[in-house]
C-alpha positions as CSV (number, residue, x, y, z in Angstrom):
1,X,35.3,6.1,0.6
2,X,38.0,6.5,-2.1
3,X,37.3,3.9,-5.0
4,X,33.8,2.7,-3.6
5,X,31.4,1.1,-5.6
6,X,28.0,2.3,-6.0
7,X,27.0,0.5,-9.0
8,X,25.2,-2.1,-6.5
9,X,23.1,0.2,-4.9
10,X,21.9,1.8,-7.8
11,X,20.8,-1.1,-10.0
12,X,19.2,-2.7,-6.8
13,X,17.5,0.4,-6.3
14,X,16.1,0.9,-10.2
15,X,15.5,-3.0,-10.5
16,X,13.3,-2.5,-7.0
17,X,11.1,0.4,-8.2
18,X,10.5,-1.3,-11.5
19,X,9.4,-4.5,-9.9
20,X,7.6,-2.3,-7.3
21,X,5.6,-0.6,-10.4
22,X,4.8,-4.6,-11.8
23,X,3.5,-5.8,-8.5
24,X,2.1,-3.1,-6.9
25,X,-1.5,-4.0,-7.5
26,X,-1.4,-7.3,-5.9
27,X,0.4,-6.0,-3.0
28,X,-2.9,-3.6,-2.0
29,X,-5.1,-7.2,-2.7
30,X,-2.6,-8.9,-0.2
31,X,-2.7,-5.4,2.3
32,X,-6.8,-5.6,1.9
33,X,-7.2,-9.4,2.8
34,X,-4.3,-9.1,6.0
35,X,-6.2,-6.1,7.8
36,X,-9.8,-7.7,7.6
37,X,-11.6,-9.7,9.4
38,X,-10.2,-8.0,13.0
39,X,-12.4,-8.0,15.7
40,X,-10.1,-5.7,17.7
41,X,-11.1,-2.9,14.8
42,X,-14.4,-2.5,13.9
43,X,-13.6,-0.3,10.4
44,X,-12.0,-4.0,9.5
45,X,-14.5,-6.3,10.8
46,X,-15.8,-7.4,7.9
47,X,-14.7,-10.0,5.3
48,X,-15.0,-8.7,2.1
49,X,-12.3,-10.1,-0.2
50,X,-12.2,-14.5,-0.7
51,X,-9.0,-14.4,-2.3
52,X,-6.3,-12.2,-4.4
53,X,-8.6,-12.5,-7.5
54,X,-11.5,-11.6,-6.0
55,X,-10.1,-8.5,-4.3
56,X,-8.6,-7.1,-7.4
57,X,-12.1,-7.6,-9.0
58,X,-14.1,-6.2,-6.2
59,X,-11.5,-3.2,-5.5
60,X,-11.7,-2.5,-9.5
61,X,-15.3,-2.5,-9.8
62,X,-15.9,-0.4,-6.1
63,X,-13.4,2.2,-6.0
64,X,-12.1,2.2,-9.7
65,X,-8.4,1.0,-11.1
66,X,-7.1,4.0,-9.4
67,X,-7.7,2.3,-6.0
68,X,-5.1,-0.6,-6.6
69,X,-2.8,2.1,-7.0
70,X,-3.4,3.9,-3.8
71,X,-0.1,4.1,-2.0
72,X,2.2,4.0,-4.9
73,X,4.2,6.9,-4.1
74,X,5.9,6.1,-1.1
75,X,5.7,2.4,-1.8
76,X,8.2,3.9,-5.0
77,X,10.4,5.9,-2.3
78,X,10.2,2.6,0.1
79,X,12.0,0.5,-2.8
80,X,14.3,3.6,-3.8
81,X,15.8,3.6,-0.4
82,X,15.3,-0.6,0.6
83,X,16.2,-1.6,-2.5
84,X,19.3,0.4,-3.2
85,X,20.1,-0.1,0.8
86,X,19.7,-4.0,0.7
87,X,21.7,-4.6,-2.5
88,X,24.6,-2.1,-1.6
89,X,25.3,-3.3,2.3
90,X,24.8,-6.8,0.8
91,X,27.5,-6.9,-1.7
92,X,29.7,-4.5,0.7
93,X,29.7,-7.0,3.5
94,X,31.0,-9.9,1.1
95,X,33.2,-7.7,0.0
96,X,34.5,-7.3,3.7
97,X,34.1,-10.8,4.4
98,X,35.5,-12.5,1.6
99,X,37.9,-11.2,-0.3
100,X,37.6,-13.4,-2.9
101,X,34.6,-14.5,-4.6
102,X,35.1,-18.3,-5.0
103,X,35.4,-18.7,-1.3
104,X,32.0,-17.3,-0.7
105,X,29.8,-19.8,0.6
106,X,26.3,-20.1,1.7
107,X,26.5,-19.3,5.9
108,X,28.4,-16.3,4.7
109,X,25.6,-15.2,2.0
110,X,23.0,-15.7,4.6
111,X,23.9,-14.0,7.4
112,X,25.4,-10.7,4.6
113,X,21.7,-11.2,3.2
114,X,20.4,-10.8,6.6
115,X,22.2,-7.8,8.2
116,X,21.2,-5.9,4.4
117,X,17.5,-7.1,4.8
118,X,16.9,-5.6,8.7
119,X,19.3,-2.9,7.9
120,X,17.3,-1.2,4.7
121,X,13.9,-2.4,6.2
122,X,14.6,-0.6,9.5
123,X,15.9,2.7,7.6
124,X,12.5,2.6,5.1
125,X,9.6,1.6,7.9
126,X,8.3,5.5,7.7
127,X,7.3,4.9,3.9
128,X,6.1,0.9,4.6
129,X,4.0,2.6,7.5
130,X,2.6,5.2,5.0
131,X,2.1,2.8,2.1
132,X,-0.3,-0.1,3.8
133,X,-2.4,3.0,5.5
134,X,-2.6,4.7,2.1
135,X,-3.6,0.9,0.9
136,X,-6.0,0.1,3.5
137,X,-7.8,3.6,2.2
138,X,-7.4,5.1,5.7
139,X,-9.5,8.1,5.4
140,X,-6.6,10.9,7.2
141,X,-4.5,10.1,4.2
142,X,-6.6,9.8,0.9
143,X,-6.7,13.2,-0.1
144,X,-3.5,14.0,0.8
145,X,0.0,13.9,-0.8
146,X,2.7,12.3,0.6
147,X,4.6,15.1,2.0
148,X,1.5,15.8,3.8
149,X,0.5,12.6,5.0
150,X,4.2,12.6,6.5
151,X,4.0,15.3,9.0
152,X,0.0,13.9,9.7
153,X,1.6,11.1,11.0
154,X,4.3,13.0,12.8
155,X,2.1,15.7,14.2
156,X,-0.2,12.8,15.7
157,X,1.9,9.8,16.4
158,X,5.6,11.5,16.4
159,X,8.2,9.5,15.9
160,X,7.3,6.3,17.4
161,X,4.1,6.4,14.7
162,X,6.8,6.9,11.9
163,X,8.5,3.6,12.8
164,X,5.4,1.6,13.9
165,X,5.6,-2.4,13.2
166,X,9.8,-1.9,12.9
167,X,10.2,-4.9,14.8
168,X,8.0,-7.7,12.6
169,X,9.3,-5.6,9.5
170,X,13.1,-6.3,10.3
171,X,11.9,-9.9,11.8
172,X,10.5,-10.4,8.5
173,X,13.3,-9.4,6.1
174,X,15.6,-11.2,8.1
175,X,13.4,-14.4,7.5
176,X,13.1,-14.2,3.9
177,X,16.9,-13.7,3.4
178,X,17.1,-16.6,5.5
179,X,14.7,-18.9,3.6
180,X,15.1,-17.7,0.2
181,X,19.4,-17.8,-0.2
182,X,19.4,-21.1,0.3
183,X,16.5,-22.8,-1.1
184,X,17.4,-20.6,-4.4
185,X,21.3,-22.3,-4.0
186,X,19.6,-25.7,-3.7
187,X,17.0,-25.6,-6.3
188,X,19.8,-24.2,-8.9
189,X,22.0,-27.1,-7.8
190,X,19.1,-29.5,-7.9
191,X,18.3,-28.7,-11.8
192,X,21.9,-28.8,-13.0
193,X,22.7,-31.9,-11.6
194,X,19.5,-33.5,-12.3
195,X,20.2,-32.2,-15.9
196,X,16.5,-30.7,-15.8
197,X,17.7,-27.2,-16.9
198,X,21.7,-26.0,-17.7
199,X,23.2,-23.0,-15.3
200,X,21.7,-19.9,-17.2
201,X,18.4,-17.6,-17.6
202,X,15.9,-20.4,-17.1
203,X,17.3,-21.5,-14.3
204,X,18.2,-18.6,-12.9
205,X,14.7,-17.3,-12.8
206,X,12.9,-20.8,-11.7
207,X,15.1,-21.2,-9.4
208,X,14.1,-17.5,-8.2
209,X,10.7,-18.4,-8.4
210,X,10.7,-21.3,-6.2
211,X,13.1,-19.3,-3.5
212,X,10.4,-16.2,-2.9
213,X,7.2,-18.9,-3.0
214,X,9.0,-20.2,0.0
215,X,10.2,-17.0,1.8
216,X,6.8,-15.8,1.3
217,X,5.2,-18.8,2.7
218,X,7.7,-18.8,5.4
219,X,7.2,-14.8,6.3
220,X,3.5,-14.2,5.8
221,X,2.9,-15.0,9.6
222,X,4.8,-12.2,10.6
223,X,3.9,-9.9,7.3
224,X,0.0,-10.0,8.8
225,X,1.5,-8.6,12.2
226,X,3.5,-6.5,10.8
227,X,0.4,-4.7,8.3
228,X,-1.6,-4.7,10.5
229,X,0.4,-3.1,13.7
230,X,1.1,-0.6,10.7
231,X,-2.2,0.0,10.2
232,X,-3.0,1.3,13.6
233,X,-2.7,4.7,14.8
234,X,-1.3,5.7,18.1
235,X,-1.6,9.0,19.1
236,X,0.4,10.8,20.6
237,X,-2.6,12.4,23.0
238,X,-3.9,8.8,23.8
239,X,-0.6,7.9,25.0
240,X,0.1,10.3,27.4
241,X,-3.6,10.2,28.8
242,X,-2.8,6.4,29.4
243,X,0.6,7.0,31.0
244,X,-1.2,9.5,33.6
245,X,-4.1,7.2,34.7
246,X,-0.9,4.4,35.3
């Protein structure tokens, strides 16, 4: 471990809790609008929200501003440990896989970008778990901290509770590596040689633009099984009273 880097992980990690803090208040619109309309739950039954817009509106004027905010503390320790995680076995794994940086090529980002995504998304499913619930205003975890709202789930659900929904989670990280790397490579390539916009800033951040519009197209499918599944409780009690009558 002599000589590593860890300037990867840590700018991935502060550039993941800033955009966290930017975004977080449509993330609870998307959270709201995912978990209703369920006919399997009844506390979700009903359609309330017609669109992002609407939701942050209604939200605002219901619960207050505070509201949108509900969940921001471990959705902060979610992007401090995905974020630094993702970025850091990212750039590691091109590291071990090309040595140097000219021969990279897009396969190899893919399937780096991939292993990084299900990797830090499988390590930080406790706080994704805690975050939609906290979201979705469950009512176990409203007046609690997030220490305590920890070892609430862990009391009830043990372990298994903690990592609820890991499978769409890593399903979906792996296909918005997969969707966003190279339609970012091919829209950048597409301006410059159209001459629509040089290789810098502008492009850069169209180009980045374009890339999550599609991996979150390409992911929400799996993003509603995934918040939702997180959004359920199992507990531990229930479990083993099903296991006896089997």
């Amino acid at each position: 471990m002599v000589g590593q880097d860890w300037r990867p992980f840590i700018y991935g990690g502060v550039a993941s809790v800033t955009a966290e803090f930017g975004t977080f208040a449509i993330d609870t619109t998307k959270t709201r609008l995912q978990i209703q309309g369920q006919k399997m739950d009844r506390r979700h039954s009903e359609v309330k929200y017609r669109g992002m817009v609407h939701a942050l509106l209604r939200i605002s004027k219901e619960e207050g501003i505070k509201a949108l905010y509900s969940g921001i503390g471990p959705a902060v320790l979610r992007q401090a440990t995905y974020g630094t995680i993702k970025i850091g076995v990212y750039h590691t794994a091109k590291k071990h896989l090309v040595r140097n940086p000219q021969e990279e090529n897009l396969l190899t980002n893919v399937c780096c970008g991939m292993l990084a995504g299900v990797v830090s998304s499988s390590i930080a499913n406790p706080t994704d778990v805690l975050k939609i619930r906290m979201q979705a205003r469950n009512e176990n975890f409203s007046k609690k901290n997030m220490l305590q709202c920890f070892l609430e789930m862990y009391k009830h659900e043990g372990v298994c509770g903690l990592w609820r929904g890991v499978g769409p989670t890593a399903q979906r990280a792996a296909v918005i590596v997969g969707v966003e790397l190279p339609v970012y490579d091919v829209a950048k390539k597409h301006f410059i040689n159209s001459e629509l916009l040089p290789d810098g800033i502008a492009n850069h951040i169209t180009s980045s633009f374009i890339a999550g519009l599609a991996g979150a197209v390409a992911s929400n499918p799996i993003d509603v099984v995934r918040t939702r599944l997180m959004n359920q409780r199992s507990l531990k009690s229930t479990l083993k009273i099903g296991r006896a009558h089997v």
